[in-house]
C-alpha positions as CSV (number, residue, x, y, z in Angstrom):
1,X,108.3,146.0,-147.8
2,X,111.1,148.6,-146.7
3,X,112.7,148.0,-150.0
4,X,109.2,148.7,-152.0
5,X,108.9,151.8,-150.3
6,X,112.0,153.2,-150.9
7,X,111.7,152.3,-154.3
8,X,108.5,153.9,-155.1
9,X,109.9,156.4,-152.9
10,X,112.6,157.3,-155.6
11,X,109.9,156.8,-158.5
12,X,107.6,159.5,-157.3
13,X,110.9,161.3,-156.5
14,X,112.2,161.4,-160.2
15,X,108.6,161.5,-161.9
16,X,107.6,162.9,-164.8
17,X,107.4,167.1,-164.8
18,X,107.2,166.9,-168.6
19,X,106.0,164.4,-171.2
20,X,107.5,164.4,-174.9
21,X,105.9,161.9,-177.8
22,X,108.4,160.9,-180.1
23,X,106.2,160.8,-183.4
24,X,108.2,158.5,-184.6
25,X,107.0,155.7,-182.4
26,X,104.1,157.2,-180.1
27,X,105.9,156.2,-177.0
28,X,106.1,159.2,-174.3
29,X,109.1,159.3,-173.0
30,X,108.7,161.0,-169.2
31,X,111.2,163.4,-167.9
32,X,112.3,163.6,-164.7
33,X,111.5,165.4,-162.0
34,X,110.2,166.2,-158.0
35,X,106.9,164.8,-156.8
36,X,105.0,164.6,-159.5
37,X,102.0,162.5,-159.7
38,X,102.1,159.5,-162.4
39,X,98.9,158.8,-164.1
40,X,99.5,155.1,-164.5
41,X,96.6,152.8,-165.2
42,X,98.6,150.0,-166.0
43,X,102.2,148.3,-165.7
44,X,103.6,146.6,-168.9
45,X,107.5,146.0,-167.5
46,X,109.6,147.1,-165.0
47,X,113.6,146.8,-164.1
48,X,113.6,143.9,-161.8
49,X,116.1,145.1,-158.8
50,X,116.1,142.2,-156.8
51,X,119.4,141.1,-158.0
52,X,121.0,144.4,-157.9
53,X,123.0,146.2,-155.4
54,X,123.3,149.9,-154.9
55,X,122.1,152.9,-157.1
56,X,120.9,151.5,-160.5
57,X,119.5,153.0,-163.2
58,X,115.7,151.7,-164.1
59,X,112.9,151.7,-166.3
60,X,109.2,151.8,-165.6
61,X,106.7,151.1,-169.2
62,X,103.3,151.7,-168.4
63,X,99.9,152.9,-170.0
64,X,98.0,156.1,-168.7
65,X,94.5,156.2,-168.3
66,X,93.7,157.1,-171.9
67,X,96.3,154.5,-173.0
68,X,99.0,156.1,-174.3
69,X,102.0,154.3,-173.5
70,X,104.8,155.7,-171.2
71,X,108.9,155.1,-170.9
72,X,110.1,156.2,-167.1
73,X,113.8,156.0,-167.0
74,X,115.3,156.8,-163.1
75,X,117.3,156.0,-160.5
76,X,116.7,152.8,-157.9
77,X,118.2,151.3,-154.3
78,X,118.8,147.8,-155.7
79,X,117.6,145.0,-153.3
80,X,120.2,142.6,-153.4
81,X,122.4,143.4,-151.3
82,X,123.3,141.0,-148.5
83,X,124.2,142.8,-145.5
84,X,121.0,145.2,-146.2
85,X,118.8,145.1,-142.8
C-alpha cells in the first residue's frame, strides 16, 4: 500500500500541464508537470514496477472521459527491492 502511494504520489507529481496530439496517430502525448489533475476514465496499460528497483522511468496509457487516448511517460520508486520496509 506504501508502495501504491508513493507511486501515484510521483504520478500526480509529474502529470500532465500540457497535452499535444500528434496528428499523425491521435495519441496525446502528456507533458509533465506539478500537480496537475489527470482526467483518466480508463487504464489501458501501465509499467509494471514490481520487479524493479530504484528510480525507473514509466508509462501510464489511458482514455479521458471523452475517449481520447493518452501516453504519460514519468518517473517511478520501483517495488522490488528487497531490503525495502
Amino acid at each position: 500500500m506504501k508502495t501504491l502511494l508513493i507511486a501515484f504520489t510521483a504520478l500526480l507529481a509529474t502529470g500532465s500541464v500540457f497535452a499535444a496530439t500528434t496528428p499523425d496517430s491521435g495519441v496525446i502525448h502528456d507533458k509533465t508537470g506539478f500537480y496537475v489533475h489527470l482526467d483518466i476514465d480508463k487504464v489501458l496499460s501501465s509499467t509494471d514496477i514490481s520487479q524493479a528497483c530504484g528510480v525507473i522511468p514509466a508509462r501510464l496509457n489511458y482514455l479521458d472521459h471523452q475517449g481520447r487516448e493518452h501516453v504519460l511517460d514519468y518517473q517511478v520508486q520501483g517495488s522490488g527491492c528487497t531490503n525495502d520496509h
